[in-house]
Structures are given as structure tokens and as C-alpha cells.
C-alpha positions as CSV (number, residue, x, y, z in Angstrom):
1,X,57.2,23.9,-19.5
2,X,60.3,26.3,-18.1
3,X,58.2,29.1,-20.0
4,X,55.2,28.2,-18.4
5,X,57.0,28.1,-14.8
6,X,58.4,31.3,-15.4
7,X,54.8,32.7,-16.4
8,X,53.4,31.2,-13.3
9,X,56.3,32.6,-10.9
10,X,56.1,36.8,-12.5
11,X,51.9,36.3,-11.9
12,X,52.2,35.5,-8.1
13,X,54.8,37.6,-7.6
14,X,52.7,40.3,-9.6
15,X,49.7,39.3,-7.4
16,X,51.5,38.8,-4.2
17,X,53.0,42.5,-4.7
18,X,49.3,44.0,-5.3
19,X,48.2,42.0,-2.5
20,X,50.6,43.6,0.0
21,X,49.7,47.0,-1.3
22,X,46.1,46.4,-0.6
23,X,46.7,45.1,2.6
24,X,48.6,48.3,3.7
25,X,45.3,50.4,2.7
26,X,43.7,52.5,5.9
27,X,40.5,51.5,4.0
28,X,38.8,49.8,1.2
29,X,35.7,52.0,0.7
30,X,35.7,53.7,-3.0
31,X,39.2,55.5,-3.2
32,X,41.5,56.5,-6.6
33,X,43.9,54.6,-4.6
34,X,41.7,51.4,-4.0
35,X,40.1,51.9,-7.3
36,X,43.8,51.8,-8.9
37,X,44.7,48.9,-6.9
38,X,41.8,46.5,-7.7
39,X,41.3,47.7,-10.8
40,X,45.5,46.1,-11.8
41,X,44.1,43.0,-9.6
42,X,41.0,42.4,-11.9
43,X,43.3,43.5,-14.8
44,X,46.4,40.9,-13.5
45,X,43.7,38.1,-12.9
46,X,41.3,38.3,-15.8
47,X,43.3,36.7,-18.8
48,X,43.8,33.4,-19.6
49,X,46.7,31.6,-17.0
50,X,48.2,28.4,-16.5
51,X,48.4,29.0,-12.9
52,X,47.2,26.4,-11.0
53,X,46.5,27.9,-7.4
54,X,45.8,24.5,-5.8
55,X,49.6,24.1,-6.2
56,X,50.9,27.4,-4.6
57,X,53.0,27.1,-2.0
58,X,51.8,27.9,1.8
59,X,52.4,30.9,1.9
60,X,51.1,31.5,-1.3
61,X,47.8,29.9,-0.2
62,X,47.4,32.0,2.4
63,X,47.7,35.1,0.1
64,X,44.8,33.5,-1.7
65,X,43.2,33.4,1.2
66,X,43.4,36.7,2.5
67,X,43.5,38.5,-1.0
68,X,40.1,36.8,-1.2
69,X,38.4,38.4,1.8
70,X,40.0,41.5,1.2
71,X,38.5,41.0,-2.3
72,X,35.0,40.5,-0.1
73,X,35.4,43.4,2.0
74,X,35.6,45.8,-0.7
75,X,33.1,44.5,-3.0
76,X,30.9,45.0,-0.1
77,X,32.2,48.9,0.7
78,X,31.9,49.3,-3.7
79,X,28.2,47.8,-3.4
80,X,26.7,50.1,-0.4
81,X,28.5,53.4,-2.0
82,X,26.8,52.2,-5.2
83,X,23.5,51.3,-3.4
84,X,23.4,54.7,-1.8
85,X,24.1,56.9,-4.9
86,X,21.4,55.5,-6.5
87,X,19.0,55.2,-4.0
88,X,19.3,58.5,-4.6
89,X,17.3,59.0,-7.9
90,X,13.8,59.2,-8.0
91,X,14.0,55.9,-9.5
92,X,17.3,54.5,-8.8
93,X,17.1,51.2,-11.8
94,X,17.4,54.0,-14.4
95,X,20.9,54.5,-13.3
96,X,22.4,51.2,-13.0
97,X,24.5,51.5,-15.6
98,X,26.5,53.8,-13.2
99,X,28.3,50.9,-11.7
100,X,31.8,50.0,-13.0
101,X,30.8,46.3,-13.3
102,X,26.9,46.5,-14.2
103,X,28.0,45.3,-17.7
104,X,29.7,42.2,-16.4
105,X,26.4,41.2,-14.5
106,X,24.4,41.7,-17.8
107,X,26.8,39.1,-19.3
108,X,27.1,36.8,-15.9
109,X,23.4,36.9,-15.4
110,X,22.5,35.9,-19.6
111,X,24.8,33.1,-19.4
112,X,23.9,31.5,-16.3
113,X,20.2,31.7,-17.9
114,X,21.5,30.2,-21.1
115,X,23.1,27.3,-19.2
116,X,19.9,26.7,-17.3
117,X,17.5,26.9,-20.0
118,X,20.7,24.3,-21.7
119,X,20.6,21.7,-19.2
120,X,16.9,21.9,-17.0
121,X,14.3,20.8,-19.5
122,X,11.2,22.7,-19.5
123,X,12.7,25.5,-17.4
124,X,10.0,27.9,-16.2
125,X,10.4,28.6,-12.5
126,X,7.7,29.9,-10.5
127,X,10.2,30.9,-7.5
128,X,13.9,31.6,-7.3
129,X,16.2,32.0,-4.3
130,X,19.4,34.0,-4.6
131,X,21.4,33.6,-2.1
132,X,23.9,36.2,-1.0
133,X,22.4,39.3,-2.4
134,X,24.0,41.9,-1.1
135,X,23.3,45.4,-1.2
136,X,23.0,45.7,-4.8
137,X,21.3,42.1,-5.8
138,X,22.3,43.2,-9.8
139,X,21.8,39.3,-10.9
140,X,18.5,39.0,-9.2
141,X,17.3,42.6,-11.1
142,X,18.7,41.6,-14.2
143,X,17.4,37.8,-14.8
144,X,13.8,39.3,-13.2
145,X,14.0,41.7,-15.6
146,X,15.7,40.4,-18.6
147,X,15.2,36.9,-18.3
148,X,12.0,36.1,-16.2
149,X,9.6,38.6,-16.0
150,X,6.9,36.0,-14.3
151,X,8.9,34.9,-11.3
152,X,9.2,35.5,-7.7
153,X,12.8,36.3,-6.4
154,X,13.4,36.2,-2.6
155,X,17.3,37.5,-1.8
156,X,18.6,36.6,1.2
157,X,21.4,38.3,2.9
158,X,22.6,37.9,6.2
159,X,23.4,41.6,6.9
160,X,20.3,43.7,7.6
161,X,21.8,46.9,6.5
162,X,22.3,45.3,2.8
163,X,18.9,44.1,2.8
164,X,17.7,47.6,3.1
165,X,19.7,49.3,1.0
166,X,18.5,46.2,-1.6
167,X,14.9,46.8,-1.3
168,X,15.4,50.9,-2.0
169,X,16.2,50.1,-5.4
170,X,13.0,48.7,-6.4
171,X,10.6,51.0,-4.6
172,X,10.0,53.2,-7.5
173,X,9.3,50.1,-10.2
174,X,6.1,48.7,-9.4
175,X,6.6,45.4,-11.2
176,X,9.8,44.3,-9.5
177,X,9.1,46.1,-6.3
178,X,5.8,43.4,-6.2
179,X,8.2,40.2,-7.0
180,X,11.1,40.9,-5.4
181,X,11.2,40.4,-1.3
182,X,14.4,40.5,0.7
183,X,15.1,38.2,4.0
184,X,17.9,39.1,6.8
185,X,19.1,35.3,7.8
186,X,22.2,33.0,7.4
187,X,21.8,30.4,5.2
188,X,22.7,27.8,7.9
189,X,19.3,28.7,9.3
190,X,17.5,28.0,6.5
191,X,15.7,24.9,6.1
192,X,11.6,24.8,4.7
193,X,11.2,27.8,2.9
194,X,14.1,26.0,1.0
195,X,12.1,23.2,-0.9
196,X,9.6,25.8,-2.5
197,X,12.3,27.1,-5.1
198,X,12.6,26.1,-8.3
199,X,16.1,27.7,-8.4
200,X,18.8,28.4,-6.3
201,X,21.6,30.9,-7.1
202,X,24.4,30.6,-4.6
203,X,26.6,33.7,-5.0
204,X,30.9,33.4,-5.4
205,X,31.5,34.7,-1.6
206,X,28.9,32.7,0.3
207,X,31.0,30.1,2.1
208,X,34.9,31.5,1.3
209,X,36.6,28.7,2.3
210,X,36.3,25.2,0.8
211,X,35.1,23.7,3.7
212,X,32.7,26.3,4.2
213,X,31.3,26.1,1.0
214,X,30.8,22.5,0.9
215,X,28.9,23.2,4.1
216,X,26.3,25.5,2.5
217,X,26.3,23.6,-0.1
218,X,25.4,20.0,1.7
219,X,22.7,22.1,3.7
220,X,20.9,23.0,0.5
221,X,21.2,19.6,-0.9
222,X,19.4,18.4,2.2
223,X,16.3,21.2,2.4
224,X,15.6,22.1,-1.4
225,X,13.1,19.9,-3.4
226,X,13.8,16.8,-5.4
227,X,14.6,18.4,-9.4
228,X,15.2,21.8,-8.3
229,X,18.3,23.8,-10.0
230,X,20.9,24.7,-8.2
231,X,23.6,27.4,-9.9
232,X,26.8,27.8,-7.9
233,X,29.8,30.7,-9.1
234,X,33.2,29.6,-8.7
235,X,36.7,30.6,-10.6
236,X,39.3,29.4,-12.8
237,X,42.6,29.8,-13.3
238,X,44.2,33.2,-12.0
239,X,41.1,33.9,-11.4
240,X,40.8,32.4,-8.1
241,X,42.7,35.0,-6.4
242,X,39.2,36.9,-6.9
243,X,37.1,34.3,-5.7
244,X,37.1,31.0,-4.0
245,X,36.9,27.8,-6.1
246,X,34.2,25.2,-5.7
247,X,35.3,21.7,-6.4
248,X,32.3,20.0,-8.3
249,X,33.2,16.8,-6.3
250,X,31.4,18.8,-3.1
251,X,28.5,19.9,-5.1
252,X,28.2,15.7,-5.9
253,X,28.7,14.9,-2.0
254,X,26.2,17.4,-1.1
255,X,23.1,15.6,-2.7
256,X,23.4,16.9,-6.5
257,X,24.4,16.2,-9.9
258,X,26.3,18.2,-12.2
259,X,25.3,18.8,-15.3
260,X,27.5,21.5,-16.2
261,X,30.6,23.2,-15.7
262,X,31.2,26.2,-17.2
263,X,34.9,28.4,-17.7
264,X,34.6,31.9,-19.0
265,X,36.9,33.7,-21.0
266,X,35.8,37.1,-21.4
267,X,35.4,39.4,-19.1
268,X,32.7,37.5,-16.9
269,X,34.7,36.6,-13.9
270,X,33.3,33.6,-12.5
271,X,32.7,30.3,-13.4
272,X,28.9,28.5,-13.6
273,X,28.5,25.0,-12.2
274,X,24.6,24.0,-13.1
275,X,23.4,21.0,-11.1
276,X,20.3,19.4,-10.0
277,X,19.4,18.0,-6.9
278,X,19.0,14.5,-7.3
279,X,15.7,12.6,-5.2
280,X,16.6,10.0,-2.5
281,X,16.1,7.2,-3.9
282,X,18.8,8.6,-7.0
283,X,21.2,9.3,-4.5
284,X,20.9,6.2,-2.9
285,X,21.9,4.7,-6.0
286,X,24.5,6.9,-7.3
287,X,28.0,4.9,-7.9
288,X,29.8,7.6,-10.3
289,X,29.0,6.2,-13.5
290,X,27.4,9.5,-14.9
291,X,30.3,11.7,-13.8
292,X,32.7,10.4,-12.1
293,X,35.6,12.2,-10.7
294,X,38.2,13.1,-13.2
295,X,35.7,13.5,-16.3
296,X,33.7,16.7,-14.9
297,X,31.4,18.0,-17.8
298,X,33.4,21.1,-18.8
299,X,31.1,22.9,-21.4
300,X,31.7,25.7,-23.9
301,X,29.7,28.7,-24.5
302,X,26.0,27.9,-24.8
303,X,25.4,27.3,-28.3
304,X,23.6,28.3,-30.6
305,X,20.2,26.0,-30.7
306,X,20.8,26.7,-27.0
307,X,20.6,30.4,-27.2
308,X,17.8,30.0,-30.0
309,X,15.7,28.7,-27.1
310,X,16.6,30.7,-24.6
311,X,15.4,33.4,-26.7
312,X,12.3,32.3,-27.3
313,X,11.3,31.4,-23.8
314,X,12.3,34.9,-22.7
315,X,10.0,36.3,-26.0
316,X,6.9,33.9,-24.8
317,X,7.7,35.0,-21.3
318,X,7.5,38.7,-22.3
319,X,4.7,38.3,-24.6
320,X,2.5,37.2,-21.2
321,X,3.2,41.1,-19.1
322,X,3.7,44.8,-20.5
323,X,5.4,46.0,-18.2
324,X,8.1,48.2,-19.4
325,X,11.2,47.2,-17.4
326,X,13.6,49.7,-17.0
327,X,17.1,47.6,-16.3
């Protein structure tokens, strides 16, 4: 246990260090220094850690904190330098692969479409909602084009200027360019168009703080349709210095149930919670017995039977357009 303290106590002080240096920046757009300096967060973050960041001390909580919007903030300055080199290229989905992280989207994007096609029976949605997009919406590109060609994906996003930078990207491919539509509004003001998705995707930085989250999340429970998936990213471990943590117990309160929870241990950075929103009269009735706090359904890698399917409901899917896609 005094090993594991002392573990603990050099990662924080590693992260706190890091932390000030970023914080000192004159900027977080694309740099060698702010490159250098996320690049030894990621790096410092990424393995596996005991830390427990529920448990840090104040001060220490609010370095979580702000590491995390600062975290935010340049994701978002990485994203629109990104978006705008491409948009660049005659057709700018031929040169994804130019982004540092494109591969870890790949990966994020086939497991959360593994998990689903795991734990929601029959899974063939007409209509998916990602919610958060940004200015480079990599997850909704890569499960529309990898995972399911036949569906609709509206992104929201609450900045305008991300929304427009989105939709450059898929002007040159016909096929996603036709199924892929981008909204400008916060989530709060959401309500109808809600119940007419199949799936939800709430991305890591919608909602940064717990109570915030829990929010966003109660508001979808109460506007999307009876069955319909929801797929919230979280973090783990030393991992939540990247990203905020979402406590399954809020996803529960908001009108759901959990089927899944899931803790990478590669590269993917976030954690997948798969859950389904329950109808009223299953709520009404809900007392804890399926998954009551303290035995949260912490899954391992999608296995293989799973993967089997998954597979084949992508070939089938395929099978049914030829479109070549080019991501």
C-alpha cells in the first residue's frame, strides 16, 4: 500500500507540474511547445494507475478541474487548425489520417459500436444524434462510414463556427454529405427532435462538471424515446485529468439503465457507459435490484461472438449501398 501511495503522490505531482506549465502558455492553439506539453500529459495519463482522483485533496481537485478545461480549450484550437487544413483538399476525408489522434477515433468509434451491437438487441438505427460534434465530428464520420452506412447522423454543436467548419468536410463525398446534417443549439434547448433517435452519443466534454453532466444527462432521459440507446464517454483512473468522470449512479437518476460499463486499456482514452432509456412505467418501478449501486456492470473487451456479430451486421449493412467510402 506505501508503494502504491508513493505512486499516487510522484503522478500528481508529475501532473500538477505539467498543469502549471500549461497554464503559463500565451496560447493553446497548435504550437511545438503546446504540442510537447500535452503530448507528456496524454503520455503521464494514459497507463494503467491506482490513482483514485475522487480522493485528491482540494487543491488537487481544482487542478482537475482546470487541467480539464484547459484540456477542452485546446482540443477545440487542435480541431479547427485540423478542420481548416483539410478543408483545404479538394476532398478533405481523404486526408484524415493527418490528425495526430484519427487512429484513436477509429478504435473509440469500433468499440462503442461493438458494445452497442453487445448490449441493444436487434440494433439497426435509422437515426443517430451526436451530441457535441465539434469542428471535426471524427466519431460521427467514422461509425457512418465504417459502421453504418444506412443511417442519418444529425451533430449538434453549440458553436456555429464549428458547425461550419464540420459540414466542409463532407461537401466533396456525396454519400455522407446526404446523411450527415449539422445543428447550432445547446443541448438544454433541445427537447422533440430528441425522441426521433434511435441513438444518442453524448461526447466526454459536454457538461464538465458532475453536476453539469448529470443535468444533460436527466434532460435527455426526459425528451428521448422509450428503448432508445444512449452512449455516454467518461474516464478512469489517471485518466480523468483528461476528461470529466460520469458517475453511472447519474445516468440511473436520469431515467436510464445501464447495461454497460466499459474501461479501456489501450490507447482509447475514454471510457463507454451503454444504457437505455427505460419507459415510464419501468421507471416507476425501478427499486435497484438489476444494478444497484456498488455492483455497476464493468465489462471487458467486447468478445468475440460479440465482434462476430458486429461484423456481420456491418457486412449485411454494406452489402445494401456501393458507395465507396473514403474514411
Amino acid at each position: 500500500m506505501e508503494a502504491q501511495n508513493v505512486e499516487v503522490a510522484a503522478l500528481v505531482q508529475k501532473i500538477a507540474a505539467l498543469h502549471a506549465a500549461i497554464a503559463k502558455l500565451p496560447s493553446l492553439s497548435p504550437s511545438p511547445d503546446v504540442n510537447a506539453l500535452f503530448t507528456s500529459l496524454v503520455m503521464a495519463c494514459v497507463p494503467p494507475s491506482p490513482v483514485d482522483v475522487t480522493k485528491l485533496s482540494p487543491d488537487g481537485q481544482r487542478m482537475r478541474e482546470e487541467l480539464i478545461r484547459l484540456c477542452s480549450d485546446a482540443e477545440g484550437h487542435l480541431e479547427a487548425h485540423y478542420a481548416d487544413m483539410l478543408a483545404a483538399f479538394d476532398n478533405p476525408l481523404d486526408h484524415l489520417g493527418r490528425f495526430p489522434y484519427f487512429s484513436n477515433y477509429i478504435d473509440l468509434s469500433k468499440l462503442e459500436f461493438d458494445l452497442l451491437v453487445r448490449y441493444i438487441l436487434g440494433l439497426a438505427p435509422s437515426r443517430v444524434a451526436f451530441v457535441g460534434s465539434g469542428p471535426l465530428p471524427f466519431s460521427s464520420l467514422v461509425l457512418a462510414a465504417r459502421h453504418l452506412p444506412n443511417t442519418l447522423f444529425d451533430n449538434y454543436d453549440r458553436c456555429g463556427a464549428a458547425n461550419d467548419r464540420a459540414r466542409k468536410l463532407v461537401r466533396a463525398d456525396k454519400d455522407l454529405n446526404a446523411r450527415m446534417s449539422f445543428h447550432t443549439v445547446d443541448v438544454a434547448n433541445m427537447t422533440d427532435e430528441l425522441d426521433k433517435y434511435d441513438v444518442v452519443f453524448l461526447a466526454a466534454l459536454v457538461g464538465m462538471a458532475a453536476e453539469d453532466k448529470a443535468k444533460v444527462v436527466a434532460h435527455l432521459g426526459r425528451h428521448m424515446t422509450d428503448g432508445a440507446a444512449l452512449v455516454v464517454r467518461s474516464a478512469h483512473g489517471a485518466r480523468a485529468f483528461l476528461y470529466p468522470i460520469v458517475d453511472p449512479e447519474d445516468i440511473r437518476r436520469g431515467g436510464f439503465d445501464v447495461l454497460a460499463v466499459y474501461h479501456p486499456d489501450n490507447e482509447v482514452v475514454n471510457s463507454v457507459i451503454i444504457a437505455r432509456k427505460m419507459d415510464a412505467h419501468a421507471k416507476g418501478l425501478q427499486n435497484g435490484h438489476a444494478h444497484a449501486r456498488g455492483t455497476v456492470p464493468i465489462v471487458s473487451p467486447p468478445c468475440k461472438c460479440c465482434k462476430m456479430e458486429a461484423n456481420t451486421l456491418q457486412k449485411r449493412q454494406e452489402m445494401t449501398t456501393t458507395t465507396e467510402l473514403s474514411i
